[in-house]
C-alpha positions as CSV (number, residue, x, y, z in Angstrom):
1,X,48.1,-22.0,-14.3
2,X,47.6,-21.1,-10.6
3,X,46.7,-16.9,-12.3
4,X,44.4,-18.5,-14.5
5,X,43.0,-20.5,-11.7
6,X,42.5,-17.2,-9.8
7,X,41.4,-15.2,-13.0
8,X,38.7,-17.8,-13.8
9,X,37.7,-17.5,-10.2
10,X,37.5,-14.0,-10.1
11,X,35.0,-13.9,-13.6
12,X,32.8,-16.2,-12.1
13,X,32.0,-14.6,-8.4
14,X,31.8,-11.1,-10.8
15,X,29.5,-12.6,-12.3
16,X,27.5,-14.2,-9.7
17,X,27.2,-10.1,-8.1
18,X,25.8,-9.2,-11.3
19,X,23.0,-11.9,-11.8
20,X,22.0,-10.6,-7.8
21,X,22.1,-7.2,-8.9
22,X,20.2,-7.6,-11.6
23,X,17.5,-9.2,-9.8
24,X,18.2,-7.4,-7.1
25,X,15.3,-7.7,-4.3
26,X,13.5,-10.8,-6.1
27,X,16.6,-12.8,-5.0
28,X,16.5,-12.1,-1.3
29,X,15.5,-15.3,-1.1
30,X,14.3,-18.5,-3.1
31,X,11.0,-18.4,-4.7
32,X,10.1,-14.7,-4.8
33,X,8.7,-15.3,-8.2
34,X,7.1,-11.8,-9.3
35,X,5.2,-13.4,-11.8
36,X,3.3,-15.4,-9.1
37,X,2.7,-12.6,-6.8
38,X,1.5,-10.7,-10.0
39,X,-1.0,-13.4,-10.2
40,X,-2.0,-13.6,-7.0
41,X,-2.7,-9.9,-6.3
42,X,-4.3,-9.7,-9.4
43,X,-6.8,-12.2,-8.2
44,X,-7.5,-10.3,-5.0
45,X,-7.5,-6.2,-6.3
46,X,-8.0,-6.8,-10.5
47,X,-11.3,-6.8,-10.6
48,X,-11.4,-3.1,-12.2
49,X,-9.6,-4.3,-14.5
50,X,-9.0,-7.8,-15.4
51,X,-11.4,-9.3,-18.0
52,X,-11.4,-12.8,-16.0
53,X,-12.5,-11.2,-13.0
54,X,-16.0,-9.5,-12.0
55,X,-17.3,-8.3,-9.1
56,X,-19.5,-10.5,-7.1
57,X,-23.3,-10.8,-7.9
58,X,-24.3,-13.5,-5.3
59,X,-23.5,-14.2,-1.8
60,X,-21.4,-17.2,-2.9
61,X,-19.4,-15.2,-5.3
62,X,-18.6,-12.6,-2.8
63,X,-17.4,-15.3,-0.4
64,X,-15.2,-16.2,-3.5
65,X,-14.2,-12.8,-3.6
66,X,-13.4,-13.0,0.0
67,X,-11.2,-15.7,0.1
68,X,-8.6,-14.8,-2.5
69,X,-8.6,-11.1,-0.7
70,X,-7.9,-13.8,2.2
71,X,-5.4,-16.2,0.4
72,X,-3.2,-13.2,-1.1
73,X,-3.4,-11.2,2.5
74,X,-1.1,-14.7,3.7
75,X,1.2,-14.9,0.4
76,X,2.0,-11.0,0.6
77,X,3.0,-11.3,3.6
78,X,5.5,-13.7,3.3
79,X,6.7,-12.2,-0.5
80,X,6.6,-9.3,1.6
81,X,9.1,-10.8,4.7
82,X,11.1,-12.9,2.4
83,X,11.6,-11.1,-0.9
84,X,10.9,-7.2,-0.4
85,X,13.4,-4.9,1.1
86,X,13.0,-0.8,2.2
87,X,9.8,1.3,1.0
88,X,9.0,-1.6,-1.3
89,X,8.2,-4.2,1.9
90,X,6.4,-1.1,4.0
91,X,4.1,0.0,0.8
92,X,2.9,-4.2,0.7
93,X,2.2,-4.4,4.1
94,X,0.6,-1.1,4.4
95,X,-1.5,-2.1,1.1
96,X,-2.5,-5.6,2.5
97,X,-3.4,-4.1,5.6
98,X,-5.5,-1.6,4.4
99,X,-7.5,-3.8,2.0
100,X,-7.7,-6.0,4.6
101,X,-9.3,-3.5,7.1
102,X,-11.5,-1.9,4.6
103,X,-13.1,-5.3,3.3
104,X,-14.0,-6.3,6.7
105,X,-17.6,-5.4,6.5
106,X,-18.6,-7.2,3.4
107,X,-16.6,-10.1,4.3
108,X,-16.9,-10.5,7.7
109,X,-18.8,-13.1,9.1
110,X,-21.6,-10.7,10.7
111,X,-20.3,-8.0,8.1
112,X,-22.8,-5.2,8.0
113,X,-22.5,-4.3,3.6
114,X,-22.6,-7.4,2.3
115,X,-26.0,-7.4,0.7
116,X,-24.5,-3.1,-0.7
117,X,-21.5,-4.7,-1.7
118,X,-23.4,-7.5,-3.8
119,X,-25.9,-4.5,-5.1
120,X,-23.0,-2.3,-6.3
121,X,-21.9,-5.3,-8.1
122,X,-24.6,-4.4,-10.9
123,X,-23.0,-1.0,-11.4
124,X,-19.1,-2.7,-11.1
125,X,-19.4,-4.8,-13.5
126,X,-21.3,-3.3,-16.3
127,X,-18.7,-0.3,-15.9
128,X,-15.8,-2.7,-16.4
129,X,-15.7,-1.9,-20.0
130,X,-14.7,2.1,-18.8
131,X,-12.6,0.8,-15.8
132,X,-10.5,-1.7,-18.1
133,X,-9.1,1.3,-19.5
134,X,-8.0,3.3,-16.9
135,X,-6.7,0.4,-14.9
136,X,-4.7,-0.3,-18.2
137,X,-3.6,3.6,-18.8
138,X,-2.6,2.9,-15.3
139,X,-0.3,-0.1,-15.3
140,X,1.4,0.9,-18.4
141,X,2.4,4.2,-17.4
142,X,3.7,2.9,-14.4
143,X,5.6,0.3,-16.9
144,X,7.1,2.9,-19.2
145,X,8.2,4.6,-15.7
146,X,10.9,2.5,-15.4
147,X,12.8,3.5,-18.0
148,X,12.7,7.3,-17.9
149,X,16.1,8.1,-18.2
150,X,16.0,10.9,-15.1
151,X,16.0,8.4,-11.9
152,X,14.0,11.7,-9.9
153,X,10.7,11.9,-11.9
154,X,10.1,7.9,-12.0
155,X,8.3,8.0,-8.5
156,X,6.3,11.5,-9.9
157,X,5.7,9.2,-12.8
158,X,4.0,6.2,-10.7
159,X,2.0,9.3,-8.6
160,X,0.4,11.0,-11.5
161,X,-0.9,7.7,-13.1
162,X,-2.2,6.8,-9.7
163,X,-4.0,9.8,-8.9
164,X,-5.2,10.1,-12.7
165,X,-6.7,5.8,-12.4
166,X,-8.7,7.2,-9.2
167,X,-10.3,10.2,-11.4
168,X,-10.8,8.3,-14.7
169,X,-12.8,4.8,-12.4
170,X,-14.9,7.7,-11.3
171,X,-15.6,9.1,-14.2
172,X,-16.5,5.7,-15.8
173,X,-18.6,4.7,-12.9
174,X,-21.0,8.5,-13.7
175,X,-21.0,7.3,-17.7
176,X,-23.0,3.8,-16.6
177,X,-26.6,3.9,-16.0
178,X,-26.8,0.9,-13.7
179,X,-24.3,3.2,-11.5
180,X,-26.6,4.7,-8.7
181,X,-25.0,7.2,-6.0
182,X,-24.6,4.9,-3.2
183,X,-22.5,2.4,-5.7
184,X,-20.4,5.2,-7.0
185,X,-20.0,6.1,-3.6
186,X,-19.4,2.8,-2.7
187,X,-16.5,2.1,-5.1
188,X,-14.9,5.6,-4.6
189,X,-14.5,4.8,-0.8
190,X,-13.4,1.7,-1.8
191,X,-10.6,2.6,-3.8
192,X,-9.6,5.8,-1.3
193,X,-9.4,3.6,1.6
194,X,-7.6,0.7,0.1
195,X,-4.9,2.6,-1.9
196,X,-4.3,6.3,-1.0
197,X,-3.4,5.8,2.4
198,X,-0.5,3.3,1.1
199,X,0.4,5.2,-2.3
200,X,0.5,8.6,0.2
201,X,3.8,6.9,1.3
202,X,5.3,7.8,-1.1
203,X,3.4,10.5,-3.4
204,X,1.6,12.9,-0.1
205,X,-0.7,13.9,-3.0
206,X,1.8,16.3,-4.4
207,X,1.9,14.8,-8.0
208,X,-1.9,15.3,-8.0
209,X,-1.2,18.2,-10.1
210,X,-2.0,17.6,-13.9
211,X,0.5,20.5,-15.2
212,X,3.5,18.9,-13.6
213,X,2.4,15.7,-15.1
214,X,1.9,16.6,-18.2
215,X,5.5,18.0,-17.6
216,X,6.7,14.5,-16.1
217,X,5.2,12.7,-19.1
218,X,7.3,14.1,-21.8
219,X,10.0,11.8,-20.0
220,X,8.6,8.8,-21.1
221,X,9.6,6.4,-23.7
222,X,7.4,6.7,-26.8
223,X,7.3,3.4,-27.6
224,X,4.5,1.0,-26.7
225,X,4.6,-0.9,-23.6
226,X,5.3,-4.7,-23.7
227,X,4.4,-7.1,-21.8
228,X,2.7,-5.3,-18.8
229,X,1.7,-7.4,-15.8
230,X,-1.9,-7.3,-14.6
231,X,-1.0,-5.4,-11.5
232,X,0.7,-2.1,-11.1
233,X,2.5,-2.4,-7.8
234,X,5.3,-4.6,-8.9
235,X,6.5,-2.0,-11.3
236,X,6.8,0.5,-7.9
237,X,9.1,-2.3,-6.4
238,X,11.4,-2.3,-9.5
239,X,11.5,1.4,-9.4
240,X,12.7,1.4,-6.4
241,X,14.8,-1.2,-6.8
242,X,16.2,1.1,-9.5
243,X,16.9,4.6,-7.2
């Protein structure tokens, strides 16, 4: 009885280490919900991409616009603190900040680009159709990256759809006739400000290189993604979860 006893014990703690390992840095502490983050970044960086989202067109959509940037600078932080471990906690931090930094001057309170933010807006938004797509080629490559059997090309894998989002926004943005230079401009130092100095972390440009993409891509399941969040950068923190 007292064997049993210990046998019963002994399946339940193994089994306990598995749910944590499974999870793995979402259970670093309670509530680290990566649905919710998903949804909260989203609301701050999808508006590329996400059909509920547009860019703003007034001065009290842009202070809409502001706030979430705002609201989701305080809740990735302490995701960030409480859930995130390694690379995966420096890349947010490093992402927040920079998003941060960069939309200071159209939503500061004396901030200089407003009214060029609000004008760009025109050329954002009717582009949206273009930049859907490549912020959707984009999350579900970085999806399917997950499950490439060879642990060393996933990271490659996130780089090259990363690098190839930034090209195929500014292609989209030079197919819109309400997209002037200074918007394109705009939206292209935007982007490069915001994400390459954080994505450089971990990619240093080198998978900028669309031969050894295509070569990385072979790797990848060809079945259709499911289920793909609205943000890419979760996906990074299960892959590196997974290494």
């Amino acid at each position: 009885m007292v064997k049993f006893q210990i046998f019963i014990l002994f399946v339940l703690m193994m089994m306990m280490m598995m749910l944590v390992t499974t999870n793995g840095q979402y259970t670093k502490s309670k509530n680290c919900s990566i649905n919710n983050f998903d949804q909260s970044f989203a609301r701050a960086y999808g508006h590329f991409g996400i059909d509920k989202l547009r860019l703003p067109t007034t001065a009290t959509e842009l202070k809409k616009y502001c706030k979430d940037i705002s609201a989701n600078k305080i809740y990735s932080k302490d995701f960030g603190e409480r859930c995130l471990i390694g690379t995966s906690q420096t890349l947010l931090n490093l992402q927040v900040y920079n998003v941060d930094r960069v939309n200071k001057p159209y939503c500061a309170k004396n901030g200089k680009k407003k009214d060029a933010f609000i004008r760009w807006s025109k050329c954002g938004n009717a582009a949206k159709k273009e930049t859907k797509k490549c912020w959707n080629i984009m999350n579900e490559g970085m999806h399917q990256a997950r499950k490439v059997e060879n642990t060393k090309s996933r990271i490659p894998i996130v780089c090259c759809k990363y690098y190839a989002w930034i090209k195929c926004n500014a292609a989209s943005w030079r197919k819109i006739k309400e997209c002037d230079k200074e918007s394109i401009q705009g939206y292209e130092d935007l982007i490069h400000r915001s994400t390459v100095d954080s994505m450089n972390l971990i990619c240093n440009r080198f998978e900028d290189d669309e031969s050894k993409c295509a070569h990385y891509y072979e790797e990848m399941p060809k079945t259709k993604a499911k289920n793909v969040r609205d943000v890419a950068i979760t996906y990074i923190f299960d892959i590196f979860e997974s290494l």
